[in-house]
N, CA, C and O atoms as a GROMACS GRO file, in nm:
protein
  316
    1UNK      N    1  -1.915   4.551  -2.483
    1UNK     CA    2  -1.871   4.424  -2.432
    1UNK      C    3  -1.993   4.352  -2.374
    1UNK      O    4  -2.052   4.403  -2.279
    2UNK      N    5  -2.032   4.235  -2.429
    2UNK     CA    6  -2.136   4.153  -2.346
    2UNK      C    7  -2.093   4.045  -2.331
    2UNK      O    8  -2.026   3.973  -2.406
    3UNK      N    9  -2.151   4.025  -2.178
    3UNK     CA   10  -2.099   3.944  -2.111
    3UNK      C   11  -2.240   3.872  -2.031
    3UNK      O   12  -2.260   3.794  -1.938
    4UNK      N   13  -2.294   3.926  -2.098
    4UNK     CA   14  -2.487   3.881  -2.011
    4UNK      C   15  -2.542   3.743  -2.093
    4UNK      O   16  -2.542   3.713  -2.212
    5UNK      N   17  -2.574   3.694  -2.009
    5UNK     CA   18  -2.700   3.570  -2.053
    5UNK      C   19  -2.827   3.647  -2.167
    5UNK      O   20  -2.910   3.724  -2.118
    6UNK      N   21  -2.827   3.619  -2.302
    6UNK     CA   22  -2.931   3.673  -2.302
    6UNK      C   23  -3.056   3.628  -2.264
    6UNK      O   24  -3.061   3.508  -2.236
    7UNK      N   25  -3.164   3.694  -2.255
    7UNK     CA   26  -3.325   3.647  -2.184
    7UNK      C   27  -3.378   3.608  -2.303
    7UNK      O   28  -3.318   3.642  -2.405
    8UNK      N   29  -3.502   3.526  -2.315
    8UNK     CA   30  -3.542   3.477  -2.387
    8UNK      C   31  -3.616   3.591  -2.445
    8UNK      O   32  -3.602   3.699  -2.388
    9UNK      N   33  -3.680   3.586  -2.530
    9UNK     CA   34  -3.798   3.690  -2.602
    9UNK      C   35  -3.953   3.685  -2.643
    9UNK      O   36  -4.023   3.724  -2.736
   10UNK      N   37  -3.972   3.597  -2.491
   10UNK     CA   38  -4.121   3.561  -2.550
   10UNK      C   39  -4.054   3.427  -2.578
   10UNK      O   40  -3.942   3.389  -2.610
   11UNK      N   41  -4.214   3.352  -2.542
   11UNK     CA   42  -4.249   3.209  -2.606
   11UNK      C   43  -4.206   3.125  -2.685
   11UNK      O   44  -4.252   3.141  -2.798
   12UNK      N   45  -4.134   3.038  -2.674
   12UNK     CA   46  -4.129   2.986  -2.813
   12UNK      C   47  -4.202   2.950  -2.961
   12UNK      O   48  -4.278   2.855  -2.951
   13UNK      N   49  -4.195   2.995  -3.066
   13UNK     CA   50  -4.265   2.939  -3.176
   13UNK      C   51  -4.198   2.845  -3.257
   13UNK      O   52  -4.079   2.816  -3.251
   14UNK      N   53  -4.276   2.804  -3.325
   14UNK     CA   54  -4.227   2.704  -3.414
   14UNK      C   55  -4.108   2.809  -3.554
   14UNK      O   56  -4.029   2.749  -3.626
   15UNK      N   57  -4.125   2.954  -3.559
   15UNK     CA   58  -4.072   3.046  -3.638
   15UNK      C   59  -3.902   3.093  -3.594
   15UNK      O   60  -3.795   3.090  -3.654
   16UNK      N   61  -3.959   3.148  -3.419
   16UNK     CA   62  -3.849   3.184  -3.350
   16UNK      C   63  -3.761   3.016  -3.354
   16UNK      O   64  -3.648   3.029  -3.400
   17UNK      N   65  -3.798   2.856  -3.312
   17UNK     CA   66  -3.716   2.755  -3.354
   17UNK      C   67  -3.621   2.744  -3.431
   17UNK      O   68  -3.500   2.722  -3.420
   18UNK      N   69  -3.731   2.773  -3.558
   18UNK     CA   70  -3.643   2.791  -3.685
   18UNK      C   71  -3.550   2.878  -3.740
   18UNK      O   72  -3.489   2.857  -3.845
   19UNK      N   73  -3.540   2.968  -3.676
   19UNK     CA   74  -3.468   3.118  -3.672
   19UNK      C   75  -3.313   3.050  -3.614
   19UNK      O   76  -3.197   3.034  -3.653
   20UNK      N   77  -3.379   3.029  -3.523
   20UNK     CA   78  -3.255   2.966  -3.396
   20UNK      C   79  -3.170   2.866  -3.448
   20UNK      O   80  -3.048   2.859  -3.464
   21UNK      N   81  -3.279   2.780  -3.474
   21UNK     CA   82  -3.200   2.665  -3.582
   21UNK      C   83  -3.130   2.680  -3.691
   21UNK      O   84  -3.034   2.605  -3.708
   22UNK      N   85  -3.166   2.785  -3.798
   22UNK     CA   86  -3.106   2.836  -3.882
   22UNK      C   87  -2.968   2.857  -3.831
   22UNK      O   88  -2.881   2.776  -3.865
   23UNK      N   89  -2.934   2.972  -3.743
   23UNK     CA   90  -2.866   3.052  -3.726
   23UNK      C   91  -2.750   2.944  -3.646
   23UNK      O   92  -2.629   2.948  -3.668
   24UNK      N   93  -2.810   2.860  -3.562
   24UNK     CA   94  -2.686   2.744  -3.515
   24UNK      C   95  -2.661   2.701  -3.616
   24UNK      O   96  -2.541   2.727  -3.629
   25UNK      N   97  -2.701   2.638  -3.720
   25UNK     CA   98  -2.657   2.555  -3.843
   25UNK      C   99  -2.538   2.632  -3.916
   25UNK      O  100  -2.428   2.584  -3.948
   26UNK      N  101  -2.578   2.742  -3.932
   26UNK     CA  102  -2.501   2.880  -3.957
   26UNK      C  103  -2.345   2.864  -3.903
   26UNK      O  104  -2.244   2.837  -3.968
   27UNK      N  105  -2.355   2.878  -3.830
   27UNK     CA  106  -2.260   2.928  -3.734
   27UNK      C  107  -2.219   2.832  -3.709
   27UNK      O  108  -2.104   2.845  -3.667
   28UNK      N  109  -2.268   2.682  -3.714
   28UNK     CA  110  -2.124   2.563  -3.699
   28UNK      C  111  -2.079   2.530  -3.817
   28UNK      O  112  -1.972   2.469  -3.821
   29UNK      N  113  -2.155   2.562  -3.953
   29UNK     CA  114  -2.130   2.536  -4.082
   29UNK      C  115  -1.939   2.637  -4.105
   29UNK      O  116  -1.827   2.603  -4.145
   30UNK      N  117  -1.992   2.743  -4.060
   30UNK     CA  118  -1.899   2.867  -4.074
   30UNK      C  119  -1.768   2.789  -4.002
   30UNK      O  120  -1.675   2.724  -4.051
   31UNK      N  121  -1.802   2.825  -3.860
   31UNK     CA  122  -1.700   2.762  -3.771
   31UNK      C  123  -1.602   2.667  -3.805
   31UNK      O  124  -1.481   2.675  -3.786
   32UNK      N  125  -1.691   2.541  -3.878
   32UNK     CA  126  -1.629   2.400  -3.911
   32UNK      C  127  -1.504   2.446  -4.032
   32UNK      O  128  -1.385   2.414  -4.030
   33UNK      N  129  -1.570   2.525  -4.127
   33UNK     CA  130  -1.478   2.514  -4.267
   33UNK      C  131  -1.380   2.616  -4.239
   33UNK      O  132  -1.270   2.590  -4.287
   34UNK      N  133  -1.388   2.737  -4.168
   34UNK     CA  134  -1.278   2.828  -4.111
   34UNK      C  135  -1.182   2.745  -4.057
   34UNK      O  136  -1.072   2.747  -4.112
   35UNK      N  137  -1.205   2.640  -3.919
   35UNK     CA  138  -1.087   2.551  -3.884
   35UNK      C  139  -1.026   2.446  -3.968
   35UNK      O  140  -0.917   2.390  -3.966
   36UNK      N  141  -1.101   2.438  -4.022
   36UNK     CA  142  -1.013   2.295  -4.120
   36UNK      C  143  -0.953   2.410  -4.262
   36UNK      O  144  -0.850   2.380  -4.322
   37UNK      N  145  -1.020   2.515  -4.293
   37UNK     CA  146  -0.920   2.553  -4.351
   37UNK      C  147  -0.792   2.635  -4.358
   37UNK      O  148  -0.703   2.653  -4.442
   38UNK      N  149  -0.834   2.699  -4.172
   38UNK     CA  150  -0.707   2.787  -4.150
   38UNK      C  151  -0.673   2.737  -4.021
   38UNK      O  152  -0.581   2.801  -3.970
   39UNK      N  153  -0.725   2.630  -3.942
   39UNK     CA  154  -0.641   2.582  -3.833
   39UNK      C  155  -0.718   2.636  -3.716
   39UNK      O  156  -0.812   2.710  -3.747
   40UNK      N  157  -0.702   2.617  -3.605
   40UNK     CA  158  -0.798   2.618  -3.434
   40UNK      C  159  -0.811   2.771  -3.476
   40UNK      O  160  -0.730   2.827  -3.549
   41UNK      N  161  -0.891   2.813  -3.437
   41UNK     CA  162  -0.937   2.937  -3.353
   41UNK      C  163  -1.049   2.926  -3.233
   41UNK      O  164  -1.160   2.874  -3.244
   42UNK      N  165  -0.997   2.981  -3.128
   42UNK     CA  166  -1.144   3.015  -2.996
   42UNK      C  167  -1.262   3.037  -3.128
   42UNK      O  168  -1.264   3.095  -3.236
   43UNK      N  169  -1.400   2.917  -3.009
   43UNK     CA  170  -1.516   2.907  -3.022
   43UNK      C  171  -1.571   3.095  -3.013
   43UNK      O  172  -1.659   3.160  -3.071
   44UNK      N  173  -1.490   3.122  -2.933
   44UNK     CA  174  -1.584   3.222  -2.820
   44UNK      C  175  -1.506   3.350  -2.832
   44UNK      O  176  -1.384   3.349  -2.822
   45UNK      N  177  -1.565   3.449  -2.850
   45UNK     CA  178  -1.449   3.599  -2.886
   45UNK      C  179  -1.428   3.625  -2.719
   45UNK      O  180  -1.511   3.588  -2.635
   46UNK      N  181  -1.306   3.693  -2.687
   46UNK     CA  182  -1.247   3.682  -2.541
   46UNK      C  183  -1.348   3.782  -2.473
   46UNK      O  184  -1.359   3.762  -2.352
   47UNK      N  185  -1.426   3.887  -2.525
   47UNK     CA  186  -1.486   3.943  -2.475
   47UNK      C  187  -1.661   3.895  -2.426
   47UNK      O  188  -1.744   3.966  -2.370
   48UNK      N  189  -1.673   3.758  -2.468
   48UNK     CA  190  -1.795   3.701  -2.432
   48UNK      C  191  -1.817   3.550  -2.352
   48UNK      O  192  -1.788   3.440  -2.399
   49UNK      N  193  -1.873   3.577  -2.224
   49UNK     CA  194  -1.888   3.430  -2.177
   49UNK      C  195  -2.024   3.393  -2.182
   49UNK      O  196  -2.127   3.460  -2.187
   50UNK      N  197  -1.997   3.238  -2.180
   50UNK     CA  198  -2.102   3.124  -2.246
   50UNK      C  199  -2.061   3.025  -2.116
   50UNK      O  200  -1.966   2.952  -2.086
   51UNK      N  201  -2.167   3.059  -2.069
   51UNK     CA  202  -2.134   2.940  -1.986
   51UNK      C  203  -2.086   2.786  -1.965
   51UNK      O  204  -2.029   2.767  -2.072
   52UNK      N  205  -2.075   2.670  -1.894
   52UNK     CA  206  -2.079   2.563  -1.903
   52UNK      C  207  -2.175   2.502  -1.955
   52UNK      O  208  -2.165   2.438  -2.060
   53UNK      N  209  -2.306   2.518  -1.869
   53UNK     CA  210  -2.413   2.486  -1.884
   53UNK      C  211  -2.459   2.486  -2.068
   53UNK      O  212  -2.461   2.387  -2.141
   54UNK      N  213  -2.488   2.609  -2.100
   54UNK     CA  214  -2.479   2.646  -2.241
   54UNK      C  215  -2.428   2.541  -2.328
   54UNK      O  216  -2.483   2.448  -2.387
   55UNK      N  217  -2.322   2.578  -2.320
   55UNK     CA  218  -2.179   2.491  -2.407
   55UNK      C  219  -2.233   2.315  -2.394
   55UNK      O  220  -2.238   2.255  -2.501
   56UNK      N  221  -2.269   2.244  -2.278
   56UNK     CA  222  -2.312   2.114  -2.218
   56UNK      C  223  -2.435   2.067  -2.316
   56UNK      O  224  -2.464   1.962  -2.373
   57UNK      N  225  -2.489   2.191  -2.306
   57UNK     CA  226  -2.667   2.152  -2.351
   57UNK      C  227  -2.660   2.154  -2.502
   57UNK      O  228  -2.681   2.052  -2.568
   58UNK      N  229  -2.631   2.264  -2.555
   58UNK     CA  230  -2.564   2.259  -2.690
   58UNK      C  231  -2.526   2.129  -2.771
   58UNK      O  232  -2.588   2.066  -2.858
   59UNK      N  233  -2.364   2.106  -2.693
   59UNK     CA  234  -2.307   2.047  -2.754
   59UNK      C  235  -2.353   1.876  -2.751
   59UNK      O  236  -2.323   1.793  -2.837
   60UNK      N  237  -2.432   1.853  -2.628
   60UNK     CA  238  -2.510   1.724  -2.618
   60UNK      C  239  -2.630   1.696  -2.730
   60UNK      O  240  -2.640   1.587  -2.785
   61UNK      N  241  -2.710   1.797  -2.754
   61UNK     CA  242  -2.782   1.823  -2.871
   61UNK      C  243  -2.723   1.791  -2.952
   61UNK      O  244  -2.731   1.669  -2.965
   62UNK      N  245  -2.635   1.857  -3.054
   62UNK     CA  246  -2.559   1.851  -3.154
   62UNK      C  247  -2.526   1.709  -3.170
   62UNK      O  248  -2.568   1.627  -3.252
   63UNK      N  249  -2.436   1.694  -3.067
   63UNK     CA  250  -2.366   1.561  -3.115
   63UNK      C  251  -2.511   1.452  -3.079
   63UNK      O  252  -2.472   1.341  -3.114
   64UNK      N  253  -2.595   1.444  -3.049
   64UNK     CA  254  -2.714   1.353  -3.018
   64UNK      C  255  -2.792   1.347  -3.176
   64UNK      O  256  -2.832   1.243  -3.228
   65UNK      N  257  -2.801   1.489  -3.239
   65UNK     CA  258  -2.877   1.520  -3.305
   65UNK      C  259  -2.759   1.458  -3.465
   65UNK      O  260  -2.808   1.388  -3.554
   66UNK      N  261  -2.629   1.497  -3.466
   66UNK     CA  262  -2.549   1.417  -3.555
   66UNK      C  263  -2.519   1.261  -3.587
   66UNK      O  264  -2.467   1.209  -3.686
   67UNK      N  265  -2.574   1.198  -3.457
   67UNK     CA  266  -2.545   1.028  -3.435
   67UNK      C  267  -2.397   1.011  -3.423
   67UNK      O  268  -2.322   0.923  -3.465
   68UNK      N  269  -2.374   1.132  -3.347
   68UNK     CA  270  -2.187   1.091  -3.289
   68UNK      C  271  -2.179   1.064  -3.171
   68UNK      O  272  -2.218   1.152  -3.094
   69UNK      N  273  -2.126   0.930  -3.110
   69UNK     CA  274  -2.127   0.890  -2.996
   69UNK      C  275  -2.001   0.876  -2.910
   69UNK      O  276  -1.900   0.890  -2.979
   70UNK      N  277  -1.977   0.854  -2.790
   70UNK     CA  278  -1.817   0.904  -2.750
   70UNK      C  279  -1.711   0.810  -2.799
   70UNK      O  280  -1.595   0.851  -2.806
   71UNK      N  281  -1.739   0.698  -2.830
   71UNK     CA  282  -1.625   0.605  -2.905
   71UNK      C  283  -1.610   0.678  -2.967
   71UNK      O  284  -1.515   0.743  -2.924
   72UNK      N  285  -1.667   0.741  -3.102
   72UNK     CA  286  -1.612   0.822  -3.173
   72UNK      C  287  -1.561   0.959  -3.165
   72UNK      O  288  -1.492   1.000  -3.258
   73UNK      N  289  -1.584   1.031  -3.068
   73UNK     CA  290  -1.539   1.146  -3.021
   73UNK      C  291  -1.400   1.081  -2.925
   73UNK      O  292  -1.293   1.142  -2.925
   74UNK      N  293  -1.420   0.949  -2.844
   74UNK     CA  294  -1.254   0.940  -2.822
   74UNK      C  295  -1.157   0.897  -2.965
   74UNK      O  296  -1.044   0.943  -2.978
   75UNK      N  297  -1.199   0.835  -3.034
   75UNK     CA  298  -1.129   0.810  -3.170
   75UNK      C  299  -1.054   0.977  -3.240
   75UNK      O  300  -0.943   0.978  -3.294
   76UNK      N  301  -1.121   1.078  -3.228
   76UNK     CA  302  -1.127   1.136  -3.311
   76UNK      C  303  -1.041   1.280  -3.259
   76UNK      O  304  -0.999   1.374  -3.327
   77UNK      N  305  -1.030   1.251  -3.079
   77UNK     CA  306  -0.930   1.283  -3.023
   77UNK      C  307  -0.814   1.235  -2.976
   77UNK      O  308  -0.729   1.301  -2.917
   78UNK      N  309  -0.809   1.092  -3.008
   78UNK     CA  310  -0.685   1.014  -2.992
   78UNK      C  311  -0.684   0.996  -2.827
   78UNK      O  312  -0.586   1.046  -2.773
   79UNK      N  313  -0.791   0.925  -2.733
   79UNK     CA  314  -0.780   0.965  -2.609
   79UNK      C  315  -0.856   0.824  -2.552
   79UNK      O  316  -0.874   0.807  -2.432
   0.00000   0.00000   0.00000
């Protein structure tokens, strides 16, 4: 069961970036087509926390880095 922050591993490189980057691309690519094709499931398996912070920084990235802005995130939740 982990439940720890992991620590970084050393420095950033332009390799470890890309690793990282890969692997988010990954993993929202996955995420995205699992819900639209079988319906909600938790982001997060019950046995792992992710903080706020995390989740904040992330998801501000993402949507910064997509050109989605909150008009459209209220549109898109009906809110």
């Amino acid at each position: 069961m982990s439940t720890s922050t992991p620590e970084p591993s050393g420095p950033p490189s332009a390799a470890s970036d890309a690793a990282l980057q890969r692997a988010l691309a990954d993993a929202v690519a996955a995420y995205g087509a699992r819900v639209r094709e079988h319906g909600e499931i938790p982001p997060f398996p019950a046995d792992r926390t992710v903080t706020s912070t995390d989740v904040a920084i992330t998801a501000a990235a993402m949507l910064k880095a997509s050109e989605i802005y909150s008009f459209e995130i209220a549109a898109m939740f009906d809110v």
